[in-house]
C-alpha positions in Angstrom: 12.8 15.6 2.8 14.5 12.4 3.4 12.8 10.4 6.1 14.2 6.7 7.3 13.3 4.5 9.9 16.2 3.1 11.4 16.0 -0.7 12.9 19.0 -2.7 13.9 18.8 -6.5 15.4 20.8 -4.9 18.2 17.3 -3.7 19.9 14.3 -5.5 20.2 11.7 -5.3 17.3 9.3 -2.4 18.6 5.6 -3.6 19.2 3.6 -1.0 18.1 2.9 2.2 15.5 6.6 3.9 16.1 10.4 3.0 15.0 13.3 2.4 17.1 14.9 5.8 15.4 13.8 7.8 12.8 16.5 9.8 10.4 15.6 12.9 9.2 17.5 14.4 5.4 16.3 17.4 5.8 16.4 21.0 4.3 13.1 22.5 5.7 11.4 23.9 9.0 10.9 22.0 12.3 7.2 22.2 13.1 6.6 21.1 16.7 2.8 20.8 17.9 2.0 21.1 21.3 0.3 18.2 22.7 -3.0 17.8 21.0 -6.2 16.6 23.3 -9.3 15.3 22.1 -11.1 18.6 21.7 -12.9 19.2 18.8 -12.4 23.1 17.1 -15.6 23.9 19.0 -14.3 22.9 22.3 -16.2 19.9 23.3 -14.2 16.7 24.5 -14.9 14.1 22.0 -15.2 9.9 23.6 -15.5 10.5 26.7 -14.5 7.7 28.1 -13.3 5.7 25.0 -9.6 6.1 24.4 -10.3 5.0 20.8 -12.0 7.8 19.9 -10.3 10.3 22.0 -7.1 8.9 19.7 -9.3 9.5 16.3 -9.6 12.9 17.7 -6.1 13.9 18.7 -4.7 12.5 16.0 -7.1 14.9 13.4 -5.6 17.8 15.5 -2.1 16.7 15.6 -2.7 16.6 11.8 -4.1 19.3 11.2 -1.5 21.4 13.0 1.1 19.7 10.8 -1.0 21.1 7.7 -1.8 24.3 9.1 2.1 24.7 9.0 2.6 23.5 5.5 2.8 19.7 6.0 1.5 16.1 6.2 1.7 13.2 8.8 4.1 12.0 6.6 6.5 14.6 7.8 6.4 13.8 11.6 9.7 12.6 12.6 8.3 12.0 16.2 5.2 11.7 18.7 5.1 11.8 22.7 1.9 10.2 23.9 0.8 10.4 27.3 -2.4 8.4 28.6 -4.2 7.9 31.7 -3.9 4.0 31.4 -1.1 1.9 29.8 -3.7 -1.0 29.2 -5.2 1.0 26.0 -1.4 0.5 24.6 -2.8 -2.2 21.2 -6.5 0.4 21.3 -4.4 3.6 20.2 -2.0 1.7 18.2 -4.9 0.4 16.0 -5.8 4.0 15.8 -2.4 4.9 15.1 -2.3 2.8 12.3 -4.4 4.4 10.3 -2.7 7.9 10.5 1.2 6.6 10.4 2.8 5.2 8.0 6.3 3.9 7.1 8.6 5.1 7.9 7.4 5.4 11.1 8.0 8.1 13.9 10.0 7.5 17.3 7.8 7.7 19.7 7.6 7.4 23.5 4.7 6.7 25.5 3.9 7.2 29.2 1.1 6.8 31.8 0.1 10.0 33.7 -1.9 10.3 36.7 -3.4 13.2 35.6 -4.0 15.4 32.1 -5.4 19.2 31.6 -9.3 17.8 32.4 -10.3 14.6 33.9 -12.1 13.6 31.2 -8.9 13.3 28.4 -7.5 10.0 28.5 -4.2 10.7 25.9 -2.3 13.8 24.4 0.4 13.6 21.9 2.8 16.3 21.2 5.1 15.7 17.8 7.7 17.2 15.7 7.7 17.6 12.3 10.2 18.6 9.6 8.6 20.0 6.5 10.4 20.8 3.5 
């Protein structure tokens, strides 16, 4: 699979663990995870109340979805993140960091009053395209 992450001088530079656009060459099967929480296999919440670990967390289960269906991070093509507060934006993309690499995913990212349990404080869906 042919993965690209497209930047142009058109859009500002983004400021964080995603590209502006991500390309995808692909002969393969779209994987798409549902949005991951911080719950470990045995159901407890991990970091309650630190968005750092609660991003650790989802991003193990966002990766191990991809691998359950046959691929790696490497193959996401994009993430949706939604958190309780916007002010943890640089906290989970130092977390992210260490789970994406180039080329990057496009990715949004919004704030939510409210997710499944009061105590999660992010959930990220993706899509993957594994060869």
């Amino acid at each position: 699979m042919g993965k690209t992450q497209v930047s142009t001088e058109a859009l500002r530079s983004p400021n964080g663990v995603f590209s502006q656009a991500t390309t995808i060459e692909a002969t393969g099967r779209l994987v798409f995870v549902s949005g991951m929480t911080a719950r470990r296999p045995d159901g407890e919440i991990v970091g309650v109340g630190d968005v750092r670990e609660q991003t650790r967390q989802v991003c193990e289960n966002v990766k191990a979805a991809v691998e359950a269906a046959g691929g790696t991070l490497a193959d996401v093509c994009r993430v949706d993140v939604y958190v309780r507060n916007m002010e943890d934006f640089a906290k989970i993309h130092e977390i992210r960091a260490q789970y994406f690499t180039e080329p990057l995913p496009a990715s949004t990212m919004v704030e939510v009053s409210k997710l499944a349990h009061p105590d999660y404080l992010i959930e990220i869906n993706a899509i993957a395209v594994v060869a």
